[in-house]
VEXTOR-93780 format. One record per residue (C-alpha): x, y, z. Coordinates in pm, whole numbers, plus 50000, padded with zeros to 5 digits. Layout:
XYZ
...
//
This chain:
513044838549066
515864864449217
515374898549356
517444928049266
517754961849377
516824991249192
520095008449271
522044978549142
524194972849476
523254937549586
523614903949440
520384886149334
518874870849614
515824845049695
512464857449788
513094846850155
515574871550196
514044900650003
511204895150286
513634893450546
515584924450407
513334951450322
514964976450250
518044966850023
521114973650135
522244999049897
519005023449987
517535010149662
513924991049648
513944951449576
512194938949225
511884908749079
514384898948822
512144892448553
508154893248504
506644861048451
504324856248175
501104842848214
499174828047938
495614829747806
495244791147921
496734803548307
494214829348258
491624811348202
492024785748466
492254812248729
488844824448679
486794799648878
489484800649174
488394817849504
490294848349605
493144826249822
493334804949538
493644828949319
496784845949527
498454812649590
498794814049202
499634851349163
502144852349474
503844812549372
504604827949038
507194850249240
508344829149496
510074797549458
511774792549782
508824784250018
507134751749942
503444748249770
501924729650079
503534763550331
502824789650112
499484781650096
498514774450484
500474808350512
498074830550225
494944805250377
495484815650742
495884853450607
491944855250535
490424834450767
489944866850959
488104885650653
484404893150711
483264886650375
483784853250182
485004868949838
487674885350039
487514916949832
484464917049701
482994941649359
479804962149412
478314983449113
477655019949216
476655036948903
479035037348664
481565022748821
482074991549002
483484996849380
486524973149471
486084968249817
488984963250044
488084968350356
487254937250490
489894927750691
490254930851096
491294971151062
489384976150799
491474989950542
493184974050201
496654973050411
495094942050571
495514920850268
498874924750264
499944923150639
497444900050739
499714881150429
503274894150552
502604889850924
502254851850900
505044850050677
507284870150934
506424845051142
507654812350977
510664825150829
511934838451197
510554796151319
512714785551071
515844798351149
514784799951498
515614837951512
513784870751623
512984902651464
512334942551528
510064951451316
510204995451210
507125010551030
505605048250951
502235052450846
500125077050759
496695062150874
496305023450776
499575001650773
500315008451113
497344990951249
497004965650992
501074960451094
500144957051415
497234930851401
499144910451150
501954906951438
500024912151776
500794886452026
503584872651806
506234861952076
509214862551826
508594895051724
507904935451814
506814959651636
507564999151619
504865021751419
505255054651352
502435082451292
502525117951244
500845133151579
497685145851536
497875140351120
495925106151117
492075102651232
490875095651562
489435061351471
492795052851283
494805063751595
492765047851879
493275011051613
496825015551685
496985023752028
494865007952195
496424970452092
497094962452441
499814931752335
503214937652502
505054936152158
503484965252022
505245000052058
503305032251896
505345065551834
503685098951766
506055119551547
505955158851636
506125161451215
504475151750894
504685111950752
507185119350556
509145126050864
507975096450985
509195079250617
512165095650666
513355089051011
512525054550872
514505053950608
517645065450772
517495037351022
517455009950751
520385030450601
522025027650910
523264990950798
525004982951148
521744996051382
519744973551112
521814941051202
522124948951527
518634948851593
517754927851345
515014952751184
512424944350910
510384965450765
506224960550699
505994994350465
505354989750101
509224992050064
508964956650162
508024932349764
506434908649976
503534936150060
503384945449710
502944911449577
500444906949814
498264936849663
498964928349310
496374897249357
493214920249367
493724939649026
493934904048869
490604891649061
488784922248975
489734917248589
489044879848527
485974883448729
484524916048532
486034896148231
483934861748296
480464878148479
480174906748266
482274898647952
484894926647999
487744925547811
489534957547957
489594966448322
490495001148403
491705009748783
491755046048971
493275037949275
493765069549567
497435066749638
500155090349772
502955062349822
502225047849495
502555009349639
499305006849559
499235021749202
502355001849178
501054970849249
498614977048966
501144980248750
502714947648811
499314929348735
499254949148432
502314931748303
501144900748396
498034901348190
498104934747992
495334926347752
492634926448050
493894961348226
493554991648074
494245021148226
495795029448582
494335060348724
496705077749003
494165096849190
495775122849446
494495146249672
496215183849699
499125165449793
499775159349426
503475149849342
502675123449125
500225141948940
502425165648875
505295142648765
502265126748459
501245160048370
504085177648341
507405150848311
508425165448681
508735146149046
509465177349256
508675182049676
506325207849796
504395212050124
502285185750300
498725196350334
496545184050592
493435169750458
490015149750535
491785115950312
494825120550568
496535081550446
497715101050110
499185133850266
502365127550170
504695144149956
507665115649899
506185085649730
508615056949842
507295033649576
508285057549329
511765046049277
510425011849167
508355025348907
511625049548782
513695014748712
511685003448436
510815039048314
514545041848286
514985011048061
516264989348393
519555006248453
520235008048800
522995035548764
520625062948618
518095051748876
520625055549174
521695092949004
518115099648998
517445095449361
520705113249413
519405143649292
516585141749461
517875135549762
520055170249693
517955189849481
514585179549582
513515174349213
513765148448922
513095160448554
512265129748314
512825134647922
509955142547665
510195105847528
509895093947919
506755113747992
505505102147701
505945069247844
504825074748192
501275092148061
500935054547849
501535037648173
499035060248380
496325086148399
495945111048639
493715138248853
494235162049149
491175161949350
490425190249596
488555180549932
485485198249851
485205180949542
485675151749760
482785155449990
480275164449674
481805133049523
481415114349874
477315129449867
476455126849505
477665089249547
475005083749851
472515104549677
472195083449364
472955051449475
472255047549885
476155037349904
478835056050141
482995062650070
485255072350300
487665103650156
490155079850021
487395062449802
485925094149691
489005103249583
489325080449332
486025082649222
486035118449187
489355113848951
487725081048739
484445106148666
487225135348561
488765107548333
485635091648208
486015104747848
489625086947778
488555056847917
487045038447635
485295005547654
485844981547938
484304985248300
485765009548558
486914999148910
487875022949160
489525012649466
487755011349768
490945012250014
489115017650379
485715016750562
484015048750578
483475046850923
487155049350976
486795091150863
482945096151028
483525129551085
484125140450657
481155114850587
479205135350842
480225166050663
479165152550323
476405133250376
474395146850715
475325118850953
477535091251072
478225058350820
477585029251026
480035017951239
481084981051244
481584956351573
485344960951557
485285000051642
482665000151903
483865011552249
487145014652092
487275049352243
486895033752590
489975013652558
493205021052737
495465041852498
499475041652474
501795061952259
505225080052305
505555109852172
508605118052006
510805148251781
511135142551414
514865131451503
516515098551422
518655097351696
515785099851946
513935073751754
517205052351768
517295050752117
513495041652219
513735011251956
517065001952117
515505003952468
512544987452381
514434963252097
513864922552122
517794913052216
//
């Protein structure tokens, strides 16, 4: 298996390095060269696996550079920390079955990735005896689950940054109150897609990259998408075997579309099990837009209660363009281009046609959110956070066009990471787990910064492993 980049400037290269670089080179995103196929025998075989298992199958399919024996200590050592034994566990709420991923040490679905990508940081940069920098944005969750999949880690630091003020309380304190010398919070004055930006722009900056030897933990990084591909395919065989479902449909709450993304990449791994992919967005609704009406254009961030998916730029997106555009890198890299100038991408009749077989789609408003977080509780004694909600609200929207098969929505945090919507929808506080109480008593540390690369620049050089 080789890596290329959806801009078409780099050679194909081993997984190892498409970890290790993150960003490509040429600005582009890193894919696989090819999709496996997976038969109805593989299939079969994976259902009575456990959920690590299960991934060492999904992720060895991919990866061909790391030994059998290491990759699996590595995906093994990723979920020891889980609280619950299925990892990511189903629980029927109605009509819909709940995908929980939240059971990680932050609490929040980024965990099964980093938890993943953190360990294998770690034994790449033993192998080659080697340090790293590691540069992240968030907009709520990755930059704590970042930060717990590296804390401590003497061979590496890590930079996360979050839009001040723009994440919640619960999701800043996570981050900031990691007290392990290798872990380096920034609070950009700006929205996360300044954040994604400023980002960005560093990795572009190919000689500050080397220099400081940067990798990146944000879903521009395969390995993290790989990582999240794994639940779509437990969810389907184990609807398939325990309830005799042969079509799975997801709605999954995303704004950066990794997530949604990742769905699609188990969907062409076993495309007679998955159905339909539901992009559920909140008023920040570019990709909406682009399935409804054939256009990916910017607007204005809005500040709401499911604050991980107010974003505007969907990094993932790019991936998803390469095989919408037939897998040629040059109308791909003109795409992005115009965007870039023109702050809009218009896709052909015959592609929208395409993109609305590939996925489903609803805008959900935040009052519809909170009746959809208290009609949940009401009928069925079970709390979502915003996110959740948000994806339930858009499955329930949907529910005529998806015919036959069971429904999954995506259950990407703990509620008690937004207490203060639940309160709002339901009269009181969710409970709150072990792992956030007297968080608010710990120490905090942040450095506030401008939404300006230059400024960034300088505190990661300052603050860089040499």
């Amino acid at each position: 298996m080789k890596y290329i980049s959806t801009r078409g400037g780099i050679a194909p290269i081993p997984f190892k390095e498409t970890v290790m670089m993150g960003l490509a080179t040429d600005g582009g995103l890193i894919l696989p060269d090819h999709f496996p196929v997976v038969g109805t025998r593989e299939l079969s075989r994976w259902q009575g696996l456990t959920y690590p298992e299960l991934a060492l199958e999904v992720i060895s399919l991919f990866v061909d550079d790391i030994s059998r024996n290491d990759l699996r200590a590595l995906i093994f050592k990723a979920y020891e920390s889980f609280d619950h034994k299925e990892i990511t566990p189903l629980v029927l709420t109605g009509n819909y079955y709940i995908l929980e991923l939240f059971h990680g040490p932050t609490l929040a679905f980024k965990d099964i990735a980093l938890q993943f990508l953190g360990n294998l940081f770690s034994y790449l940069l033993r192998e080659k005896g080697a340090t790293m920098n590691i540069l992240g944005a968030t907009s709520g969750d990755t930059g704590s689950a970042a930060i717990y999949g590296v804390r401590g880690k003497d061979n590496i630091n890590i930079f996360i940054l979050h839009p001040h003020n723009r994440v919640s309380p619960v999701q800043e304190l996570q981050m900031t109150t990691v007290p392990d010398a290798n872990v380096f919070n920034i609070a950009i004055e700006g929205t996360f897609d300044d954040c994604q930006a400023i980002v960005k722009a560093i990795f572009n900056d190919l000689a500050f990259k080397a220099r400081y030897r940067l990798g990146s933990v944000n879903s521009i990084n395969w390995a993290r998408v790989l990582a999240q591909v794994v639940y779509y395919v437990y969810a389907a065989l184990k609807l398939n075997k325990e309830v005799g479902a042969d079509l799975v449909h997801f709605s999954v709450p995303t704004g950066n579309f990794g997530d949604i993304f990742a769905g699609y990449v188990a969907k062409r791994l076993m495309e007679r099990h998955i159905g339909r992919l539901i992009i559920a967005t909140n008023e920040n609704n570019i990709l909406s837009r682009f399935i409804l009406e054939g256009k990916y254009s910017k607007g204005t961030v809005v500040q709401t209660i499911s604050p991980s998916m107010d974003i505007q730029i969907a990094s993932n997106f790019e991936r998803y363009l390469y095989y919408l555009f037939g897998e040629d890198c040059s109308r791909v890299k003109a795409a992005m281009e115009q965007f870039n100038e023109q702050g809009e991408i218009t896709i052909s009749k015959e592609q929208l046609a395409q993109a609305r077989r590939d996925f489903a789609t609803a805008s959900i408003d935040q009052q519809t959110t909170l009746e959809t977080i208290k009609e949940i509780y009401k009928q069925t004694d079970y709390i979502v956070d915003p996110h959740t909600a948000v994806g339930c609200a858009a499955a329930e929207k949907l529910r005529s066009s998806l015919k036959n098969g069971a429904v999954v929505c995506l259950a990407t945090a703990h509620p008690a990471k937004f207490p203060e919507a639940v309160k709002q929808a339901v009269g009181h506080f969710p409970p709150r787990p072990e792992s956030l109480k007297g968080l608010d008593k710990k120490n905090s540390r942040c450095k506030v910064l401008p939404a300006n690369v230059d400024a960034v620049k300088k505190y990661v050089a300052e603050n860089a492993l040499k």
